[in-house]
N, C-alpha and C positions, 0 to 999 in steps of 0.2 A: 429829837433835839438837834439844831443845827448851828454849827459855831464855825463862824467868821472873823479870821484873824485882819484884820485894816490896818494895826499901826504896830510895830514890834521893836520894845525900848531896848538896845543893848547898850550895857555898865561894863566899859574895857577897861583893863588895866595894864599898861606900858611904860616900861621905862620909869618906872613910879610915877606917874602920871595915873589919872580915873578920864579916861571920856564916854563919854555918851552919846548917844546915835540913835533917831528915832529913824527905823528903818519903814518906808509906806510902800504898802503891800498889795492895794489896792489894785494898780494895774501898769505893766511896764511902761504906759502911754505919758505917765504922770514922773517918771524914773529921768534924772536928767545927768547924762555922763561927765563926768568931773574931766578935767583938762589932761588927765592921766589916761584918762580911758579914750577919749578923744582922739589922742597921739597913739593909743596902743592897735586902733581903729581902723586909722589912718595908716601906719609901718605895716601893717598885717597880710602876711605873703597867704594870697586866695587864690584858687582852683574851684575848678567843677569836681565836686566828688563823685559823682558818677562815672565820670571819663577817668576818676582815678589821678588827679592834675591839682588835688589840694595835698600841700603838703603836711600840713598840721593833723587833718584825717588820715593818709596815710601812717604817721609817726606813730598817731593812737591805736591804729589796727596792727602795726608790727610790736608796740609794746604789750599788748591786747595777745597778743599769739606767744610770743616772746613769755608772757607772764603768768600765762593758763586761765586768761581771763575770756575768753571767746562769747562765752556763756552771755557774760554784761555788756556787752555791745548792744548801743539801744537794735539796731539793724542787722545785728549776726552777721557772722564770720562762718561760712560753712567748711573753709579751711584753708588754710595757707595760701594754697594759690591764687587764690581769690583778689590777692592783694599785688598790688600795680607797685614797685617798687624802682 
C-alpha cells in the first residue's frame, strides 16, 4: 500500500480566533513565498559554508556543540574544531 499526502488541512486556533490553512504538499515548485518570506530572503546574511563564511551555519554548529547535539547535524560535526568561528 502506498499513501500520498497532496493537500494537508490545518484548524489553528489564535488569539480566539479558528483559521484554516490548506497546506499543498505536492511539490515546493507550486509553494509561493508570502511577502514575509520575501523580505526575510532578501535581509538574509549568506556565506559559503564550505569556506565556513555563513553565519547562520556556523551559529547552528556552535549551538550543535554547545548543546550535545553533534550527532543531529544533517553533515556531522567530527569535533569542535572543525568549526570556523
Amino acid at each position: 500500500m502506498h499513501l500520498q499526502i497532496k493537500y494537508l488541512k490545518l484548524n489553528l486556533y489564535t488569539d480566539h480566533n479558528y483559521i484554516t490553512m490548506i497546506v499543498d504538499l505536492r511539490s515546493d515548485t507550486v509553494t509561493k513565498p508570502t511577502p514575509t518570506m520575501l523580505e526575510a530572503m532578501m535581509s538574509a546574511k549568506v556565506g559559503d559554508d564550505v569556506f565556513g563564511e555563513d553565519e547562520t551555519i556556523n551559529t547552528i554548529k556552535v549551538l550543535a556543540v554547545i548543546g550535545g547535539f553533534i550527532a543531529g547535524m544533517s553533515q556531522g560535526i567530527k569535533n569542535a574544531r572543525t568549526i570556523k568561528v
